[in-house]
N, C-alpha and C positions, 0 to 999 in steps of 0.2 A: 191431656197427655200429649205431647212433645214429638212429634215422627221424627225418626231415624234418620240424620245427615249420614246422607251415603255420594259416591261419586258416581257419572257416567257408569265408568267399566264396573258396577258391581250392582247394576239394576238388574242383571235378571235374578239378584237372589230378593230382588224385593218385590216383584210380581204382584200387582193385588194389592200392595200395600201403600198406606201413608208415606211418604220419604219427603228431606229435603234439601233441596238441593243449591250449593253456592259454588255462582259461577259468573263469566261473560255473554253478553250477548254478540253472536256473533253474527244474527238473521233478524229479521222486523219484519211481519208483516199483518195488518190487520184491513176486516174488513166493516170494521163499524159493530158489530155484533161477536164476530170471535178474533181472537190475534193467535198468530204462529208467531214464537223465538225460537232460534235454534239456540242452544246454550251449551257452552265448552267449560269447562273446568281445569282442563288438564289431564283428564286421563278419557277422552273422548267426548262427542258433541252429542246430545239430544234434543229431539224437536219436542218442545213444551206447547199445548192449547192449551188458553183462556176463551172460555166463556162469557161473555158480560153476562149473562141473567145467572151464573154459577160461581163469582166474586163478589167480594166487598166492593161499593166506591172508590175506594184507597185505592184498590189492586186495581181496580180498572184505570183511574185516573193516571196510574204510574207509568201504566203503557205511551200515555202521550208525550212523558217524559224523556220515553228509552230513545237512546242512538245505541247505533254501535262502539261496541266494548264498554257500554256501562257494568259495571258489577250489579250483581241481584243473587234475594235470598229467593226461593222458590218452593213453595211448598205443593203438593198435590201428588196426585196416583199411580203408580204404575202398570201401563197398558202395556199388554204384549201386540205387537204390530207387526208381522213381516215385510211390509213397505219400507217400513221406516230403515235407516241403513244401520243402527245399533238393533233393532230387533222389538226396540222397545220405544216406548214414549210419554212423556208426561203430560194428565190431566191438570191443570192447577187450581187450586183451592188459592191463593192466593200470592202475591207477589208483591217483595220489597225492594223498592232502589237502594244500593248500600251504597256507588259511587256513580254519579251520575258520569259521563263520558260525552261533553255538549264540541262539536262541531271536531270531531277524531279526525283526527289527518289523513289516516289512508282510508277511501272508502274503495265499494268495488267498484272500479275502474280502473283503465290503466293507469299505470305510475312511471316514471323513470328512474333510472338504477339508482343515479344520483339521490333524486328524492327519499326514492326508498330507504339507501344507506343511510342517508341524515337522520333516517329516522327507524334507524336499523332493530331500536331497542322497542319499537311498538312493531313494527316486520317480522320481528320473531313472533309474536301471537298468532298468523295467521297459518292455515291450514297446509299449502308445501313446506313453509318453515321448520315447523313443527314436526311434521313427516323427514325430512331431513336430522333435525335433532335425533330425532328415536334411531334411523337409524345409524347414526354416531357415536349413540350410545351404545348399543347395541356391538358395533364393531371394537369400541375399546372394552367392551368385557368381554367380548371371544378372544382379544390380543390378549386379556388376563390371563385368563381361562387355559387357553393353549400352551405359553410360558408357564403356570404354575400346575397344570396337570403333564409337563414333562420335564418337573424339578429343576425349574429355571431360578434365579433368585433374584427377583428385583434392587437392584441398587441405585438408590438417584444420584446422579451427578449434579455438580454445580452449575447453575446458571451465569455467573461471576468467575470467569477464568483469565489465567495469564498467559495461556497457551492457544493458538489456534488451531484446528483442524482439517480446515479449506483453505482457499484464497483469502488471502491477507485484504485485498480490495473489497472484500462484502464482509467486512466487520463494522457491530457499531459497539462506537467506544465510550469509555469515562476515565476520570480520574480515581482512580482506588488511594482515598488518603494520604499516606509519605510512599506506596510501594510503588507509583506508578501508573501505566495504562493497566484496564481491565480490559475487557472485553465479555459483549453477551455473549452468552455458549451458541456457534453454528452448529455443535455437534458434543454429542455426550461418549462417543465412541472411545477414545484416548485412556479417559477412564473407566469404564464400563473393562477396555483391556485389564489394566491390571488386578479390578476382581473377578475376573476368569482366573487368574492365576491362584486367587484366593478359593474362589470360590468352584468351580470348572464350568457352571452352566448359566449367565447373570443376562440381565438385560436389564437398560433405562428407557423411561418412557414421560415426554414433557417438553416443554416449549422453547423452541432454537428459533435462530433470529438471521436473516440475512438483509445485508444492506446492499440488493442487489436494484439497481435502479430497472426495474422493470417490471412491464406494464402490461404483460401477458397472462391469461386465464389460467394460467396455472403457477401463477407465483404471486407467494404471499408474503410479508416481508417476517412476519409470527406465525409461527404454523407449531406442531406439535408430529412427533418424529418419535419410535419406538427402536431402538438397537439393541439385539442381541449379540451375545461375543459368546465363543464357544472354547473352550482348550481342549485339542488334540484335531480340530476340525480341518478339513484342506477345503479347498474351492470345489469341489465337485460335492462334498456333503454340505456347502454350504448352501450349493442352490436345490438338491434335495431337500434342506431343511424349509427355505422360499416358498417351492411347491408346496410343501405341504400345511405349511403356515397360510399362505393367501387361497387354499381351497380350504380350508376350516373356518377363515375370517368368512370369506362369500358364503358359504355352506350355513353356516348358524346366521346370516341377515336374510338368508331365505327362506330359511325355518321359523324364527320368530319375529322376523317385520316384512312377512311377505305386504301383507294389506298396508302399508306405508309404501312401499316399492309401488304396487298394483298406484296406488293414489297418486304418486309422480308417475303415473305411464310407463315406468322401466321395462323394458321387453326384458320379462327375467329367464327367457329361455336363453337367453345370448349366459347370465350368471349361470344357470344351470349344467351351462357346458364348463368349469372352470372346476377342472381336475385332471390331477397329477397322468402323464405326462407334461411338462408345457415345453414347445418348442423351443430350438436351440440353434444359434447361429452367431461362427466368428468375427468379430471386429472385423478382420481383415475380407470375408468373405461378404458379411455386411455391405462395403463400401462397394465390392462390386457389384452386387446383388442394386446396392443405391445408383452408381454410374452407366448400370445397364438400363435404370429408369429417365434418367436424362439428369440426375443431380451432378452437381458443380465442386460435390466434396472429394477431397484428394485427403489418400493413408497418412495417419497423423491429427486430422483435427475429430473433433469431441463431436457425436452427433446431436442435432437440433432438433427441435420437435417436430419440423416438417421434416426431417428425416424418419424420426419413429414412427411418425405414422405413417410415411412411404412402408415403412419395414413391418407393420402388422396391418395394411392394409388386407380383408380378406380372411385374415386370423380370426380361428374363434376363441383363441387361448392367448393367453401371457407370454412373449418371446422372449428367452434370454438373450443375450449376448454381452460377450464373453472375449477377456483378452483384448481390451484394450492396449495401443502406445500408454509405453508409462510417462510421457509428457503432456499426455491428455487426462490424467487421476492425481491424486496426494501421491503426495510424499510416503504413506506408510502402507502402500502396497507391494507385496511380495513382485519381485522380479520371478519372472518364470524364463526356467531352466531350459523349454524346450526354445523360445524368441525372449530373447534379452531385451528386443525393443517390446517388450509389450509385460504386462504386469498381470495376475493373474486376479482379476476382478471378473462382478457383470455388471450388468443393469438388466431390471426385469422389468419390462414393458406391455402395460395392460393393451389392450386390443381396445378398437372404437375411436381410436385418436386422443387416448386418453396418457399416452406418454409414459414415460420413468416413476414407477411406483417405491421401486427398491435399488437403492444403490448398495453393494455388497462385494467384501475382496476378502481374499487371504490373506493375513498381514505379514508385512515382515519380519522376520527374526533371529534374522543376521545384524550382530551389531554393525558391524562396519558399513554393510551395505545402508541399515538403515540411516547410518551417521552421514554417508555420502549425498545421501537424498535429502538431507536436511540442509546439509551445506550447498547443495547445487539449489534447491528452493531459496537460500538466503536465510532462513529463518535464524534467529536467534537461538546458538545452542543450548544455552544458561535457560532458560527457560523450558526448556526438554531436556534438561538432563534426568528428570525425573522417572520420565517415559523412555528413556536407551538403559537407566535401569533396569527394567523390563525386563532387556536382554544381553544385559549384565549377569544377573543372578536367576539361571534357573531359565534360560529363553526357553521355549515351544511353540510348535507351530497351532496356529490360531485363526479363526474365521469370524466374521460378522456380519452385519448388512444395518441398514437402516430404511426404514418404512416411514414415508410421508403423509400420515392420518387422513390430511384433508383431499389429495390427489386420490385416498383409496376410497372414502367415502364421495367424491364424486364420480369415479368411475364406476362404483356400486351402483349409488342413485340415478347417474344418468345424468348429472347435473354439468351445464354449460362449461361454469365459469368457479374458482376455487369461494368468492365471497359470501357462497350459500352455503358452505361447509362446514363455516364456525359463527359461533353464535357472536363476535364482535371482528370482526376481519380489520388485520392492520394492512393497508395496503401503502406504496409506496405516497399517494397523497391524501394516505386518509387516517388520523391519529383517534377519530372519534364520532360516531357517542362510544 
């Protein structure tokens, strides 16, 4: 009779029992007489012993074959162990090579970042990797989760658009057939508005593209971005909504990927503290707050990331700020009524030096106003007249933001640099694997 192919995560209902097991090796070690594998699958690693005098020839001979990340079928017993870090462990009755794995590129030792990304699509198998995926995944279904348990309605936008949303200078382009330039979507936002109108509560969620030539840990040139848009929302419920969106993301990656967090070192008491209130602080009061530290920046420009993290130095929470110069945002932020030079946005900035997580503004919706902004940017009207429809027929005041997946899963993790954040990172010189 045939034991029971079960995986890691479901040994302890096989306790006592025959099981078998397909997986990697991801440990070797023998001493002539008995060997240790560690072996992963995918939903967790277990330590496997072979006995030589308690195998076939085959199965023993097979060990001399093993390298790292050979594939193997593994058959044998389930030990309960407390030592062991699953709890559990396998005796084996016998072991088959199904894909030998002869001189594997990364062993343990150091590597370079270089090396590693060349070989980014065998980097993903090993143990922080991995730890990082789960919790990625982990954070796009609490983004689900939060949107559809408060009647949000997903609507995807186009990747293929004739309209920008940012700076015209960080667009990559193509020919769209007889119609002209395309352009990859920076931003799903634009649309995402008009089914607010349809809809009152919508978000998109999926891969924007900038062509920004830069070569800092937190820019990616593909990243993936969640925007919700709200009808009836002003800027003060919009960064209420912020709060409580990015304490329910961190909140459910502590509850169910603590032990991945724990395995990257994350001090999760720093996550632990990330809840509603989160501090609050004006653009303009910002810059002093910045010129009292010794910074060089004057009222009017955009802050920098050695700014932000000047500005949550010390924080143990997310800072907003709030009311930016409207010559330092889009085009399609509401002017505020109380400073004309400044437009009623934030950005919401994680603590740790981990920067701009969420960018978010009230939009405008005043035609005229918004028509003048179009025209002082330059942009082509003909190609937004679609979007001044908006507030043509039916305007409303309306709020949004948009969430940087990979900035938030590294600031979760603890991780460096954004390239460990998605499982193929496009970087400014790096198109591949």
């Amino acid at each position: 009779m045939e034991s029971t192919i079960t995986s890691v995560r479901d040994l302890a209902a096989h306790a006592g029992c025959e099981v078998t097991l397909l997986g990697w090796v991801s440990q070797l070690r023998s001493s002539g007489k008995i060997a240790f594998l560690g072996l992963r699958d995918g939903t967790g690693t277990v330590q496997v012993v072979m006995a030589r005098n308690e195998v076939d020839g085959a199965s023993w001979d097979a060990i001399a074959d093993l390298s790292y990340e050979s594939s193997v079928r593994v058959e044998g017993t389930v030990r309960q162990d407390d030592r062991a870090p699953s709890g559990y462990e396998i005796t084996a009755s016998a072991v088959e090579v199904i894909g030998p794995s002869n001189e594997y590129p990364i062993q343990p030792k150091e590597h370079g970042v270089d090396f590693l990304l060349n070989n980014r699509h065998l980097w993903l198998r090993h143990d922080r990797q991995t730890a990082i995926m789960r919790v990625r995944d982990e954070v796009v279904k609490a983004i689900r989760d939060f949107f559809y348990e408060r009647d949000f309605v997903l609507v995807d936008s186009p990747i293929l658009t004739g309209a920008i949303g940012e700076s015209a200078d960080a667009l990559f382009s193509t020919e769209y057939f007889d119609l002209g330039t395309a352009y990859l979507a920076q931003t799903g936002q634009l649309y995402v508005e008009a089914a607010a109108a349809a809809l009152g509560k919508v978000y998109c969620f999926g891969p924007t593209f900038r062509a920004e030539k830069s070569k800092t840990r937190r820019h990616l040139t593909e990243f993936w971005m969640v925007e919700p848009e709200v009808a009836w929302l002003d800027s003060e419920g919009n960064m209420q909504l912020q709060e409580d969106f990015i304490s329910y993301v961190v909140g459910r990656a502590l509850e169910r990927r603590r032990d991945e967090l724990e395995q990257l070192e994350r001090d999760v008491t720093r996550l632990e503290a990330i809840t509603p209130p989160f501090d609050r602080i004006s653009y303009t009061d910002a810059v002093s707050v910045l010129k009292e530290r010794g910074s060089a920046i004057e009222w009017g420009a955009d802050l920098g990331a050695e700014d932000e993290t000047v500005l949550t130095d010390g924080r143990d929470k997310p800072l907003f700020v709030y009311d930016y110069p409207r010559e330092a945002k889009a085009f399609y932020m509401k002017e505020n009524p109380d400073d004309p030079r400044t437009v009623k946005c934030n950005d919401l900035l994680a603590p740790e030096g981990y920067g701009e997580i969420i960018g978010g503004s009230q939009r405008e919706d005043d035609y005229d106003r918004l028509l003048a902004r179009i025209r002082e940017e330059g942009l082509p009207e003909k190609v937004y007249d679609w979007y001044l429809d908006l507030r043509r027929y039916g305007t409303f005041p309306h709020s949004g933001f948009g969430l940087g997946l990979e900035r938030t899963v590294g600031w979760i993790c603890g991780v460096p640099h954004l390239r460990e954040t998605i499982a193929f990172p496009r970087l400014m010189s790096r198109l591949t694997p």
